[in-house]
VMD Tcl script that builds the backbone (N, CA, C; Angstrom):
set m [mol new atoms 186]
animate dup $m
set s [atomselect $m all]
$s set {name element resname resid chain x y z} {
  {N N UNK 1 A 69.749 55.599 131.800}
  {CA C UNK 1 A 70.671 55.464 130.688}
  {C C UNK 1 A 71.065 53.991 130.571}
  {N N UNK 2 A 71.309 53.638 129.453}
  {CA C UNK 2 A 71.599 52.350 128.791}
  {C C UNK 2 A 72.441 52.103 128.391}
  {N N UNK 3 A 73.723 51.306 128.624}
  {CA C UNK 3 A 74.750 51.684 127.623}
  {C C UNK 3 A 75.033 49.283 126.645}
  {N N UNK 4 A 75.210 50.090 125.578}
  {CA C UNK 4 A 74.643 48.644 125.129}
  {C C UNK 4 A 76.577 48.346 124.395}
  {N N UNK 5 A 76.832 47.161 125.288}
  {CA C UNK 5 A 78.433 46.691 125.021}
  {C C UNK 5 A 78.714 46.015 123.960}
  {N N UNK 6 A 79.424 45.823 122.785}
  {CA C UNK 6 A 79.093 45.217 121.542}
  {C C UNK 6 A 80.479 44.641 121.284}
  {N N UNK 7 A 80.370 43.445 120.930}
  {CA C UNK 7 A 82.027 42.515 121.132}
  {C C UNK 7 A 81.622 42.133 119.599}
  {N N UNK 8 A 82.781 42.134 118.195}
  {CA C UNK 8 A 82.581 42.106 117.055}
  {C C UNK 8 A 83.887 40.986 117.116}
  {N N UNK 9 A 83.786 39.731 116.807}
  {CA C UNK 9 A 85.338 38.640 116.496}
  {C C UNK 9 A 85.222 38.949 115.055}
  {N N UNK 10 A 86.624 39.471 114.474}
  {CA C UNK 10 A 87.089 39.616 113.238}
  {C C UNK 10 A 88.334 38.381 112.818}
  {N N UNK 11 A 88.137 38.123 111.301}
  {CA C UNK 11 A 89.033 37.637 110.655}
  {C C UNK 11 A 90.439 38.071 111.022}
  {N N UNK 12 A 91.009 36.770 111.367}
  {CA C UNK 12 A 92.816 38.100 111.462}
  {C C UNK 12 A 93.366 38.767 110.431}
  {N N UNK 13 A 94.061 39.706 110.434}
  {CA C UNK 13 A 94.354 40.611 109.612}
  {C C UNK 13 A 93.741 41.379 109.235}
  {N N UNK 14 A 91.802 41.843 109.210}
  {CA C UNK 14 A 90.846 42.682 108.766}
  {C C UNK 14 A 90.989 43.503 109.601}
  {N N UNK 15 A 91.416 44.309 110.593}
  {CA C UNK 15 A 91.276 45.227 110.936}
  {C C UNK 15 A 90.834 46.373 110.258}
  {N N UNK 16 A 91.814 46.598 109.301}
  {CA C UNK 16 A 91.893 47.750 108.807}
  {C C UNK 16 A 90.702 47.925 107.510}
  {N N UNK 17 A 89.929 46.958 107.055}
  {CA C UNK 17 A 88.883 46.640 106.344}
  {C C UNK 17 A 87.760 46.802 107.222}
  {N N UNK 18 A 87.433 46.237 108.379}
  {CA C UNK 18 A 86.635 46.599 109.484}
  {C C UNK 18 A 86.407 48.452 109.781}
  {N N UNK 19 A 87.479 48.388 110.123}
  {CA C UNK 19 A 87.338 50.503 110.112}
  {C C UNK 19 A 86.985 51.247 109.215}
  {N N UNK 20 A 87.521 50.699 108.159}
  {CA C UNK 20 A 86.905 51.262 106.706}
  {C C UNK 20 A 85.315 50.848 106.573}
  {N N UNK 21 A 84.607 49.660 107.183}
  {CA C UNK 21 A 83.368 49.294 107.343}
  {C C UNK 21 A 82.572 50.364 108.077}
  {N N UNK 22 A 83.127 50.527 109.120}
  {CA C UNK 22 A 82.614 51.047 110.375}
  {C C UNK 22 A 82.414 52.368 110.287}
  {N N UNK 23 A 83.140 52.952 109.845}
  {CA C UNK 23 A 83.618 54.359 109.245}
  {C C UNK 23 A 82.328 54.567 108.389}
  {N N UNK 24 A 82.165 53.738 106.845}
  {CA C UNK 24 A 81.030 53.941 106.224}
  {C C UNK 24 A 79.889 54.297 106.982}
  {N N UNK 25 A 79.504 53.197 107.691}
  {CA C UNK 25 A 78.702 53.108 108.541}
  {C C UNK 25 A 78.061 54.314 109.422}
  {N N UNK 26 A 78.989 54.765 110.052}
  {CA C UNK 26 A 78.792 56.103 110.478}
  {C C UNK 26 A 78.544 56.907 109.707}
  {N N UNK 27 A 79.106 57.504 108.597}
  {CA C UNK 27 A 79.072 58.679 107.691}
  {C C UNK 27 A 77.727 58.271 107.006}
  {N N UNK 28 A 76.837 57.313 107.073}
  {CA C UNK 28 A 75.746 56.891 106.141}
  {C C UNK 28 A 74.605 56.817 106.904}
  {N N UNK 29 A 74.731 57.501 108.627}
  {CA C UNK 29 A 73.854 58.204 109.307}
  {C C UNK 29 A 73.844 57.435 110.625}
  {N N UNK 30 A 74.138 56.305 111.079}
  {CA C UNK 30 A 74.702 55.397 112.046}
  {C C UNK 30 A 74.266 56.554 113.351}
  {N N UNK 31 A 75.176 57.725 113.437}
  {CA C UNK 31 A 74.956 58.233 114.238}
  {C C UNK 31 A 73.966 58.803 114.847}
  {N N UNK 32 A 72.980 58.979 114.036}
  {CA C UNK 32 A 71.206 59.653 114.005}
  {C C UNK 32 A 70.622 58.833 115.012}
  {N N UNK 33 A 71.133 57.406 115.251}
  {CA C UNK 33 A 70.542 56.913 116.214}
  {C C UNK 33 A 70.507 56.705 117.472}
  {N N UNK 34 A 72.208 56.675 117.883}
  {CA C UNK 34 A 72.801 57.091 119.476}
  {C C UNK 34 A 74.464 57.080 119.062}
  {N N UNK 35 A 74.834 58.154 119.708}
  {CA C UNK 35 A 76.523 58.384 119.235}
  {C C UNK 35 A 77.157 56.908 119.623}
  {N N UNK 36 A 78.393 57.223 118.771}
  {CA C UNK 36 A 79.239 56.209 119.334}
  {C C UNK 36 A 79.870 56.400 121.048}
  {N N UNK 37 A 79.987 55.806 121.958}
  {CA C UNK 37 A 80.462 56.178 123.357}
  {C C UNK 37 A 82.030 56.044 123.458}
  {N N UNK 38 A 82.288 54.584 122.808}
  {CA C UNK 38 A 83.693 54.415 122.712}
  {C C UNK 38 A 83.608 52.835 121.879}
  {N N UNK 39 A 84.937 53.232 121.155}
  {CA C UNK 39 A 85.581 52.098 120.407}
  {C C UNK 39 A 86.808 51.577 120.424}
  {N N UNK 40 A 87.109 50.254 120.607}
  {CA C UNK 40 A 88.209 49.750 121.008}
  {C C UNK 40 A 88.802 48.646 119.712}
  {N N UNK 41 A 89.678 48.147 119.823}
  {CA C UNK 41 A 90.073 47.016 119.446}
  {C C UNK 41 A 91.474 46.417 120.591}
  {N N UNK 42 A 91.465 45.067 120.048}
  {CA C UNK 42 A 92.510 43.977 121.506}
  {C C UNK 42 A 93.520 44.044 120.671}
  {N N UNK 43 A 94.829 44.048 121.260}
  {CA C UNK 43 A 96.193 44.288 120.680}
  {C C UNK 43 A 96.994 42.916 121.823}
  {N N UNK 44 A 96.139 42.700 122.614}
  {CA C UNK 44 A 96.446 41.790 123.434}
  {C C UNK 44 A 95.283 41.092 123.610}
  {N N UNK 45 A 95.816 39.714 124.659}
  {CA C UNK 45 A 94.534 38.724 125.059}
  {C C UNK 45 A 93.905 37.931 124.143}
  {N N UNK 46 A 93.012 38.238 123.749}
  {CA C UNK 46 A 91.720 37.666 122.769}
  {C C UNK 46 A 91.830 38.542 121.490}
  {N N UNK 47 A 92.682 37.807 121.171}
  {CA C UNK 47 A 93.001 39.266 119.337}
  {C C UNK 47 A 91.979 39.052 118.876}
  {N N UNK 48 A 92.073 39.995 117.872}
  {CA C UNK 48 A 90.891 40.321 116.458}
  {C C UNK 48 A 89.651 40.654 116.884}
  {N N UNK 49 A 89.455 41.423 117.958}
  {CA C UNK 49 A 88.188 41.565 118.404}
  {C C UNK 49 A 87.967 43.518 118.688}
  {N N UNK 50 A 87.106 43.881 118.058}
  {CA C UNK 50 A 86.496 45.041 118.026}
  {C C UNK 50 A 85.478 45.301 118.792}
  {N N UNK 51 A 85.301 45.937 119.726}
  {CA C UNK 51 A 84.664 46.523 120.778}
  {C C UNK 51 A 83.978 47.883 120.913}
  {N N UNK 52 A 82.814 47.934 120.944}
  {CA C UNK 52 A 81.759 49.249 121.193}
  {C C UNK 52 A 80.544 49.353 122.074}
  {N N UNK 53 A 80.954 50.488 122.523}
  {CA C UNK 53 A 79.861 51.173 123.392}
  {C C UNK 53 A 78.497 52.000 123.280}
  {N N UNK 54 A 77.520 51.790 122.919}
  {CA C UNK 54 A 76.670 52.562 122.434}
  {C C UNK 54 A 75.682 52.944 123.266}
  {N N UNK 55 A 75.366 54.615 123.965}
  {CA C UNK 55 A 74.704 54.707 124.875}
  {C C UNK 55 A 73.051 54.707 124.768}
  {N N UNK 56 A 72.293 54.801 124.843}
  {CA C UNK 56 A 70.529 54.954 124.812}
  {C C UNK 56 A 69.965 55.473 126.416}
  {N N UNK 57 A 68.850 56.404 125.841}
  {CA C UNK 57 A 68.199 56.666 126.688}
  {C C UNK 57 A 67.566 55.814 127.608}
  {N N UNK 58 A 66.905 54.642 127.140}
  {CA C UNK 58 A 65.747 53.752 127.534}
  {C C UNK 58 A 65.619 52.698 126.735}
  {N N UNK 59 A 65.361 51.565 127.042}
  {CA C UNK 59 A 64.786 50.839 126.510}
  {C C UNK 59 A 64.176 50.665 125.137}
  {N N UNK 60 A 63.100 51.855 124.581}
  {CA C UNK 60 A 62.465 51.921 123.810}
  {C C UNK 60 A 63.249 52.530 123.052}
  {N N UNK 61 A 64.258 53.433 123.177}
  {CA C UNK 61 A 64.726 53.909 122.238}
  {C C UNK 61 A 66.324 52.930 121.809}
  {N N UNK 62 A 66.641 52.373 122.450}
  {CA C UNK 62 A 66.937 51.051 121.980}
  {C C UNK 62 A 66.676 50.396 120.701}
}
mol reanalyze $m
mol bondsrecalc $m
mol representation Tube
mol addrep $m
């Protein structure tokens, strides 16, 4: 198993334009390819940054 870590730096204040992105994204088949594992965003530290986990079998399916 693969799990592939994905760090997104956003504009400040887009959050909520970002989710509405992301959201599309998913509903427009996103998921057909490997679920989402987990999604975050920083409320602390290093603001404006959106965070995901996306698992894969292998390599190839990568």
């Amino acid at each position: 198993m693969i799990y592939e870590f994905r760090t997104y730096d956003l504009k400040p204040r887009n959050l909520a334009e970002y989710d509405t992105i992301l959201g599309k994204s998913l509903a427009a088949g996103r998921l057909n390819h490997s679920p989402l594992f987990g999604y975050w965003y920083s409320e602390f530290g290093q603001l404006n940054q959106a965070l995901h986990i996306w698992p894969y079998r292998d390599l190839q399916e990568r």
